[in-house]
Structure formats: C-alpha cells, structure tokens
N, C-alpha and C positions, 0 to 999 in steps of 0.2 A: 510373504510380505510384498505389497503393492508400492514401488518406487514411483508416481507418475507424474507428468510434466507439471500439473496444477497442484501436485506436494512441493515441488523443483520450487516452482515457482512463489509458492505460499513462505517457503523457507527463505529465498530470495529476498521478499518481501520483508519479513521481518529482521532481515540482518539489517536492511533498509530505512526502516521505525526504530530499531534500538539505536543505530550511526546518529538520525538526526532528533533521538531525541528530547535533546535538551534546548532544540529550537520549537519546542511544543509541538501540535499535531502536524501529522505529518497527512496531507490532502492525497486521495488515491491518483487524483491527476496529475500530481508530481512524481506519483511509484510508476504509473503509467510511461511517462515520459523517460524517465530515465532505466527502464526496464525492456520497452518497447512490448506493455503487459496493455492488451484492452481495458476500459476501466470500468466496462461491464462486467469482463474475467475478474476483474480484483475486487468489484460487488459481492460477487457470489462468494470466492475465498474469504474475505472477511467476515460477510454475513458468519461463514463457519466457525472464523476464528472468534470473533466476539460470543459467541453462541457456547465457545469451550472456555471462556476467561481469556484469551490470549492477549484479547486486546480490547480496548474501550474506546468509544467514538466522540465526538464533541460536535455539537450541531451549528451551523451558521458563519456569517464570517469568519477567516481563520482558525474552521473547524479543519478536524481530520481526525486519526487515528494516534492513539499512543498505547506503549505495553498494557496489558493488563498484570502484569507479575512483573518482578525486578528482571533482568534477562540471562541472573543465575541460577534463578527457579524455572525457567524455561528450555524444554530438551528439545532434540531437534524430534524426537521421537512423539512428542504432545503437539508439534505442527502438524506434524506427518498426520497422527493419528483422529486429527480436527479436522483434515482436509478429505483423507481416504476411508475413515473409521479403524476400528482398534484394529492394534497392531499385531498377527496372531501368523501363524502356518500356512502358507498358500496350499502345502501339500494336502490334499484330501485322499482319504483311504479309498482304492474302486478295486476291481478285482481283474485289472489285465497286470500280469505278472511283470513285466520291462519296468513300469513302473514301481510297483512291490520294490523290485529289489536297490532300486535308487531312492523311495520317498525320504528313508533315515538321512542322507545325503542332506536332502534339500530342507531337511525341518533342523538339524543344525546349522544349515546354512543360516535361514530366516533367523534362528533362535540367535547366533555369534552377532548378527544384524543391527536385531533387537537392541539386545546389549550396547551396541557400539554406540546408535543413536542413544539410547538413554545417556550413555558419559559425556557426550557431547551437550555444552551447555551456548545457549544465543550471545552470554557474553566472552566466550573464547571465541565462535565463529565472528563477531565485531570484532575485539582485539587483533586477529586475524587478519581480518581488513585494512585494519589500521595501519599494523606494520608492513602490507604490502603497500603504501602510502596511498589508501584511497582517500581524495580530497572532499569531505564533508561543507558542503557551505553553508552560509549562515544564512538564516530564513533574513528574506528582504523587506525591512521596513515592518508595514500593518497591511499584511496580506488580508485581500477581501473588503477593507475599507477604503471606498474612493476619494483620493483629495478633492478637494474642491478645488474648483476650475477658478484661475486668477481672473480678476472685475477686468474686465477692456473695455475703455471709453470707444462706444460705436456711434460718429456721426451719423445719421440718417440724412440721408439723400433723397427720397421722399418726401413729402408731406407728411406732418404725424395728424390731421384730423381733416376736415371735411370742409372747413373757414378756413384752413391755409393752404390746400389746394385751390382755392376758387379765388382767395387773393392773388398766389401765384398766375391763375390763367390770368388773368386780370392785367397784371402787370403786365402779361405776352404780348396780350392785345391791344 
C-alpha cells in the first residue's frame, strides 16, 4: 500500500469540503489557501476524485466542490484509493530470498492497513476536528457576484462638447 503526499493531501482536502459544507461549494482556491496546496495540484486531485463519486462540482459564480456521498459513506480508504488506485499489497513475489522471508511481514502489514482505513469514516475524521476546536467560517456574503459600484456625482471639469469649449476660449479671450 502506497501512502503518498497527493493521498495526504486529497484526504486533507476533503475533511476540508465536508467542515464547510453547509456553506455550499467549497472553491479549490480557498483549499488552496488555507492548505498552502497549489490549485493546479488540487485540479488534478479532484479531477480524480470526481471521476470516483467522491465529489461533485458546480460551475460559475460561487461554484466549487461538494461531497458526492454523505461523509459516513466515505472511507478514508476510497480517497486513498481515488488518488493512488486500488488499494492492494505493495509486496510482490521475486526470487531474492532476504525478501522471501519478510514478504508475509509486509502483506499483513498492508492488509491490518487496509482495514484500519476502511473503519475510518470522513465523518469521524470532521468530528475530530471539531473537537480539537477547528474554527469553520461562514462563507462571505455572494461570493463571485460583484456589487455594484455606488452612483457618484462627478463634476467634469472640462468641457463636455465642442460648442462649450469654444465658448469657453471665447470668454478667455
């Protein structure tokens, strides 16, 4: 079994989507930011995840990502296995003997692994969070839609046309 930083991180990410998501989609440039994850890196991860159900995406203003499953149907072992592919034996059978005699070792190791991720569910690792008091904020306002800019009366200090310029010199002169 392959642990690697872009699983780390994928799992990261979605304790991250399940915390805020009752503020709706959660934009990769805010996991970005509060991960310090590029949001190219979190392109491709997602690409993955969406591709396994993990997550679903919404397009356009105050688009982003939300679970695809509730996050007690979600193991941490079906992130994993989204990001790195299936979850199986690293050990492979060869014929130099030092290894021989450790492989059994290492394929219970992977196999007790296995397991542990499977019990592990996305909504214990939140809860988790929770009680270590991670602060959750509330999405701000209508993310993606611009206010409109308040009317200011602008005197114009020019001339507005081509007849009150030429009155103006007029007057100068």
């Amino acid at each position: 079994m392959r642990i690697t930083t872009k699983s780390r991180f994928a799992v990261a990410a979605m304790v991250d989507i399940a915390l805020r998501e009752h503020n709706g989609p959660v934009s990769l440039k805010d996991i970005s930011k509060r991960h310090q994850i590029s949001v190219s890196y979190l392109e491709q991860m997602f690409s993955r995840l969406r591709q396994h159900g993990l997550v679903r995406s919404t397009r356009g203003p105050g688009g982003g990502y939300a679970l695809g499953r509730k996050p007690q149907e979600i193991s941490v072992v079906d992130i994993v296995s989204a990001i790195t592919g299936p979850v199986r034996s690293s050990a492979q059978p060869d014929n130099r003997d030092s290894e021989n005699l450790t492989r059994d070792l290492w394929n219970r190791l992977d196999a007790k692994m296995a397991d542990y991720m499977h019990s592990v569910r996305l909504s214990e690792l939140v809860t988790e969070q929770l009680a270590t008091g991670v602060k959750v904020e509330s999405r701000p306002g209508k993310r993606g839609v611009f206010a409109k800019p308040k009317d200011t009366l602008v005197k114009p200090s020019a001339p507005n046309s081509v007849f009150t310029w030429g009155k103006s010199l007029l007057a100068q002169g």
